[in-house]
N, C-alpha and C positions, 0 to 999 in steps of 0.2 A: 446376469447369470446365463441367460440366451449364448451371449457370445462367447462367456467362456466356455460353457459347453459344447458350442460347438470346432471350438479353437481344439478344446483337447481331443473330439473324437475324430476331426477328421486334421490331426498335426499340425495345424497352425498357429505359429507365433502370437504369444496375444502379451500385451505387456499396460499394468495398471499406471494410470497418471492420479497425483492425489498435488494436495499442500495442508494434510494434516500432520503435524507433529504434535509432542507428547503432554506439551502445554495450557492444549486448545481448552478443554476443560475436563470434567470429570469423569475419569473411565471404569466399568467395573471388568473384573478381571475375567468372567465368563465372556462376556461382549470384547475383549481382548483376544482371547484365544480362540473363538470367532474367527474372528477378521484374519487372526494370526494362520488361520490352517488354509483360509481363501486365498490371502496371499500367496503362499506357499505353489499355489495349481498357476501362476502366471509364470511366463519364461523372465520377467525386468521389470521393472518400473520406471517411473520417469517421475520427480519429485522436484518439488518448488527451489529449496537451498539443503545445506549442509544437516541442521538440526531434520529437518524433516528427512532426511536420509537416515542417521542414527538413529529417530523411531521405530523407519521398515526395519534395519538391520534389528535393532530389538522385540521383532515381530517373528524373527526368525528367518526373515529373504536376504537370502544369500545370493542368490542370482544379479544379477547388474542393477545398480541402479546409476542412474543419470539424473544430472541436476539441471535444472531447466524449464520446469514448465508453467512459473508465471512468469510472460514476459508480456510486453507490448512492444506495437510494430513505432518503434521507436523515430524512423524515418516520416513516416505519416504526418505524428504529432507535430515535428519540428516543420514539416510544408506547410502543414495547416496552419501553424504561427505566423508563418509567413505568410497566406493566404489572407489571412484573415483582419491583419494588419490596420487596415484599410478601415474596419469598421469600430476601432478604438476610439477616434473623437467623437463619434454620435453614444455611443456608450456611456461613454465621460457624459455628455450634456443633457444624456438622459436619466443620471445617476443611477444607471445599473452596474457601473464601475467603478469603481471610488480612486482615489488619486493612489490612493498607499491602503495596502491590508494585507492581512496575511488570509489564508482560504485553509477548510475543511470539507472535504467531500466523504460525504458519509452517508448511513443508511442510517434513520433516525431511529434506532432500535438499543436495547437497554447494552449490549457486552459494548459496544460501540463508544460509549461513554462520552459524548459531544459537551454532555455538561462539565466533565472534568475539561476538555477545551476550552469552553468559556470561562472556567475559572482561572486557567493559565495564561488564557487572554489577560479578564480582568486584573489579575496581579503583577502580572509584566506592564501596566503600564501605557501597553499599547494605545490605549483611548487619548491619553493626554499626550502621546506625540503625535495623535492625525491618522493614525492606521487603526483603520474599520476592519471588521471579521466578516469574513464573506464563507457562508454557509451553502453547500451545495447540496440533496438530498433531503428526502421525504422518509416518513413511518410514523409509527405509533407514538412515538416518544412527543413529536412536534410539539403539543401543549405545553408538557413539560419543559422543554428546551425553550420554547418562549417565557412560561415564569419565573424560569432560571436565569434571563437576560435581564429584564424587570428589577429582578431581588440583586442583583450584584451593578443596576444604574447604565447597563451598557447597550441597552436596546435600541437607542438611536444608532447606535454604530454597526448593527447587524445590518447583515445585507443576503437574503435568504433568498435562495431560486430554487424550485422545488424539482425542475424536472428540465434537465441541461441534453440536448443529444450529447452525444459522446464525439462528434463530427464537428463541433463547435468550443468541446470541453478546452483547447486549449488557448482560445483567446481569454480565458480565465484566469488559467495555470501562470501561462507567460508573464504578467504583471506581478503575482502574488509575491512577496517579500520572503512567505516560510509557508508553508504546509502542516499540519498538526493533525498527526493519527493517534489519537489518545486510546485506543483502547483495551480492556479489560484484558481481551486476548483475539489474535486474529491469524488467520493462518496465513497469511501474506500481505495485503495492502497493495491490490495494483494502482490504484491513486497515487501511490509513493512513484511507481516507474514513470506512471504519466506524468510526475512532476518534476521529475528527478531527469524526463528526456527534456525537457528546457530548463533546465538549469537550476530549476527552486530546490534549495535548503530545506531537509525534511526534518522534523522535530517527533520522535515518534517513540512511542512505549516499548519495554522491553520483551513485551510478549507478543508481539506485532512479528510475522517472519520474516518481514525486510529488516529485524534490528540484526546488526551484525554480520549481515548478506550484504545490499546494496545502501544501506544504510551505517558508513563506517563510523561510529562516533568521536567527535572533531572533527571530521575531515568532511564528507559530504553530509552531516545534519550532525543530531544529536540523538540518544538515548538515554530512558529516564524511567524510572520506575513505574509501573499504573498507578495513577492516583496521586502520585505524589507531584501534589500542585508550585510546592513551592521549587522546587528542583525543577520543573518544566518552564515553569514561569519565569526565570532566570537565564536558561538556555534564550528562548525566545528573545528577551530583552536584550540580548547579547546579539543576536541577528539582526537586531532592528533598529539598535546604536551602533553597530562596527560595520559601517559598508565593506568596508576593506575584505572583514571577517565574511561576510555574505557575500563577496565576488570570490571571494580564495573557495567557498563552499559549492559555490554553483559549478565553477570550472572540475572540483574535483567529482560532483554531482553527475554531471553532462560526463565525464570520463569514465567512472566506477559504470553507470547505466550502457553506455557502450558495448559492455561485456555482456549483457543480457537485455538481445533484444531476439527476434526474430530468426538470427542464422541459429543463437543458442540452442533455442528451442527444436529447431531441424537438425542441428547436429546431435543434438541428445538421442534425439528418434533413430538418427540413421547408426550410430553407435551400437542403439538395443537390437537395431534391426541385426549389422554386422554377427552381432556374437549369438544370437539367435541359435538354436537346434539346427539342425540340416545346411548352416553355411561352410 
């Protein structure tokens, strides 16, 4: 509030970045018209994808918006891969790596839904072709998502690290077979782009805001309903018998993420900046 007040009294451009759209969860219409009349005092905004743009527009901002503003520096990830290279056979023989699995990077927190991912693990199959679940993230839920691996028989196949730098995250990524963002509702998923700039196949919910952004379904992952384990669990099993299927995915993965990395994000800015009051 600081700065938008002092944006408007002494004329300078000030423009909001969010990645809330209209899904996230539950709104009431006072706390709407709220946010709706703040919005309103900013010159632009800068927004995650497409659906989180037709929320602001349905807030009332008429003024610019630009899409852009979850990205990752998409160049980093893929040198770090390469970088890092080097430390994949001690991994392997330390079993912090497993030969074949697919990964979830997530905050262990209830909209998150990781136990819905372990059941779509469990149902696809995965255990009995050799592919382990490698679990990335810590929270409250932890206990929980342990006795959830327990009751469904698959807890020797977890592979849980609680707390990854993000400067290491992609010696992870690189290996994974799929990815799986199962949850309830989410207002982007940058784990999807991290996985999505090397190449992994994303398997992700439809209230996730990478679904139908960088997330095209068939083409670079899948989209699936929340919850619905057996339709997720299928996708998956599908990635994890059809190589063919899972290299046609990665390539178009690594292509779609291209378009949102880095310059996206600077051009969006310098766009709001353009059209700006007093240009």
């Amino acid at each position: 509030m600081t700065s938008l007040l002092f944006a408007r009294v002494n004329g300078v451009p000030i423009f909001f970045m969010s990645d809330s759209k209209a899904d996230d969860q539950r709104r009431s219409s006072w706390s709407e018209r709220i946010k709706s009349g703040l919005l309103r005092l900013f010159d632009g905004a800068l927004v995650a994808g497409s659906r989180h743009r037709v929320y602001f527009r349905s807030l009332g901002v008429m003024r610019p918006i630009e899409i852009g503003y979850d990205v990752v520096d998409n160049e980093f990830f893929r040198a770090q891969a390469v970088k890092l290279q080097r430390r994949v056979p001690l991994l392997l023989r330390r079993g912090i790596l497993p030969e074949r699995y697919v990964i979830c990077v997530s905050r262990l927190v209830n909209r998150k839904r990781v136990d819905v991912a372990l059941h779509v693990y469990a149902a696809s199959g995965a255990q009995q072709l050799g592919v382990h679940f490698m679990l990335i993230g810590a929270g409250p839920e932890e206990t929980m998502i342990s006795e959830t691996a327990k009751q469904l028989g698959i807890e020797d196949m977890i592979c849980h690290l609680r707390d990854v730098p993000n400067s290491i995250m992609p010696i992870f990524y690189r290996r994974a077979e799929a990815l799986l963002l199962t949850s309830e509702y989410d207002q982007w998923g940058l784990c999807v782009n991290e996985a999505m700039a090397l190449g992994i196949p994303c398997i992700v919910t439809s209230r996730c805001g990478v679904a139908g952004e960088i997330v095209e379904h068939g083409k670079s992952g899948f989209v699936f309903p929340p919850g619905n384990v057996e339709v997720g669990a299928g996708f998956l099993r599908q990635l994890l018998t059809d190589r063919a299927l899972r290299e046609a995915m990665s390539q178009s993965a690594m292509r779609m993420i291209d378009q949102w990395g880095l310059p996206r994000f600077a051009g969006g800015i310098a766009t709001l900046v353009e059209s700006s009051p007093g240009k």
